[in-house]
C-alpha positions as CSV (number, residue, x, y, z in Angstrom):
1,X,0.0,0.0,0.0
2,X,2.4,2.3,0.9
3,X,4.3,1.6,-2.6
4,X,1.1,2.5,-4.6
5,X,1.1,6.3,-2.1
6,X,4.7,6.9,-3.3
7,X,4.4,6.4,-6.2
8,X,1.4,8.3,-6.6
9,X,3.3,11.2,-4.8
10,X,5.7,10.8,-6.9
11,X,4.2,11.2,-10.3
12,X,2.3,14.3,-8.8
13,X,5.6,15.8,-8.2
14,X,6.7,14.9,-11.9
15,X,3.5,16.5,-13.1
16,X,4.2,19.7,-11.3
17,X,7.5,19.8,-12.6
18,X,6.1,19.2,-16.1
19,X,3.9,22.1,-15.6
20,X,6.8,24.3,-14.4
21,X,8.6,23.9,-17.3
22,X,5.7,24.1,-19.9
23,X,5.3,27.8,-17.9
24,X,9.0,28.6,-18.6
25,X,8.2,28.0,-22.1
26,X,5.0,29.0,-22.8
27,X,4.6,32.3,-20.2
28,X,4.9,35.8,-21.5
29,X,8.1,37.3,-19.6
30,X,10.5,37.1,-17.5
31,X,8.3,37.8,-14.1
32,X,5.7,35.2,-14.9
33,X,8.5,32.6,-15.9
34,X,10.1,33.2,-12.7
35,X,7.3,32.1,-10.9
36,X,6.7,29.2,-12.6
37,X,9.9,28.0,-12.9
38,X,10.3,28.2,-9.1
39,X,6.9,27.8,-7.8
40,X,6.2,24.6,-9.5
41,X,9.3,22.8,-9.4
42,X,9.9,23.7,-5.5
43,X,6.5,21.9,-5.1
44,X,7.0,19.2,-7.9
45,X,10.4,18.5,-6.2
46,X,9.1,18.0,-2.8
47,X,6.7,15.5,-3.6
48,X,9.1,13.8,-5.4
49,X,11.3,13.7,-2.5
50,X,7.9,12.5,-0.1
51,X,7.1,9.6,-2.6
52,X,11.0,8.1,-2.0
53,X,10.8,8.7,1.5
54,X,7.7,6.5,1.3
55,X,9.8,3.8,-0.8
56,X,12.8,3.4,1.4
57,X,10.6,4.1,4.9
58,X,13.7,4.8,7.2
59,X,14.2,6.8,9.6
60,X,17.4,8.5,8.0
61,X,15.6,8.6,5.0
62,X,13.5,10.7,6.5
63,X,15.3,13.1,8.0
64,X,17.2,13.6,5.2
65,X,13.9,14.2,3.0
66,X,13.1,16.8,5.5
67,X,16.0,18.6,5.5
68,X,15.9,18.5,1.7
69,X,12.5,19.7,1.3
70,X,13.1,23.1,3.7
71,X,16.5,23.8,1.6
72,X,14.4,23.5,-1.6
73,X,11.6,25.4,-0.7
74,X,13.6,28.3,1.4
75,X,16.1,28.4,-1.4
76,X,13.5,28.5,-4.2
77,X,11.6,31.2,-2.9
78,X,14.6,33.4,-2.3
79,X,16.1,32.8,-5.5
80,X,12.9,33.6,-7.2
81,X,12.9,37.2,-5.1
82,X,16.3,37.6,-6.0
83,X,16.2,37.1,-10.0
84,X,13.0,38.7,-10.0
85,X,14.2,42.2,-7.7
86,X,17.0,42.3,-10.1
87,X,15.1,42.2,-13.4
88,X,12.8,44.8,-11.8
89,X,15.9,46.9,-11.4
90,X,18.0,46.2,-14.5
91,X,14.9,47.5,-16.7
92,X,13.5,44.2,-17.6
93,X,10.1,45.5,-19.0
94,X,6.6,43.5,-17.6
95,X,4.6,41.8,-20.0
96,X,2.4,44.4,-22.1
97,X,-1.1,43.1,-20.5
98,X,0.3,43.5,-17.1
99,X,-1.8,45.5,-15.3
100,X,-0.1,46.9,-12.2
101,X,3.2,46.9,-11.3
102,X,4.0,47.0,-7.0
103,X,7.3,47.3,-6.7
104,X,7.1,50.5,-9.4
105,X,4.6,52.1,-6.8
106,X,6.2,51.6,-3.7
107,X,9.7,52.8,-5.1
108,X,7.6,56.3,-6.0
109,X,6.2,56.1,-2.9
110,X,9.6,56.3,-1.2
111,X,11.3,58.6,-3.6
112,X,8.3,61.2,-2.9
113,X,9.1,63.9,-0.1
């Protein structure tokens, strides 16, 4: 039973990795491939990672999972600011149907006296 879970797990994490890179191609810019890229394979990854802590079942196995799965998902998400902050910066223009653009505002809002 627990063979049939892990393997399920596991080919929901391949699917979300699928999905991530079908965004990378298929999204408009930079921003929105960004999120895909990092969003979906952070999550793909970690089920992956689940399903073959279900296959080998032991305790070390385990912990080592864990400890993978809070690297990938703190690294991910940090990366992802990162890349994305410094696209913002460089001049990296949003996608033309964008329709508002945060960061822009709040960097007025602090350059206004």
């Amino acid at each position: 039973m627990t063979e049939i879970l892990a393997l399920v797990l596991i080919a929901i994490g391949v699917l979300f990795n699928v999905s991530g890179c079908i965004g990378l191609v298929r999204f408009p810019d930079v921003y929105n491939r960004i999120q895909a890229s990092t969003k979906c394979v952070a999550v793909g990854t970690s089920f992956i990672i689940v399903g073959s802590v279900f296959l080998i079942g032991t305790i070390v196995a385990i912990l080592k999972g864990l400890v993978c799965i809070v690297f990938i998902l703190v690294t991910s998400s940090t990366a992802a600011h990162a890349l994305a902050r410094a696209a913002h910066r460089s001049g990296v223009p949003l996608w033309s149907g964008s329709i508002v653009d945060k960061y822009q505002e709040d960097i007025k809002k602090e350059a206004a006296p």
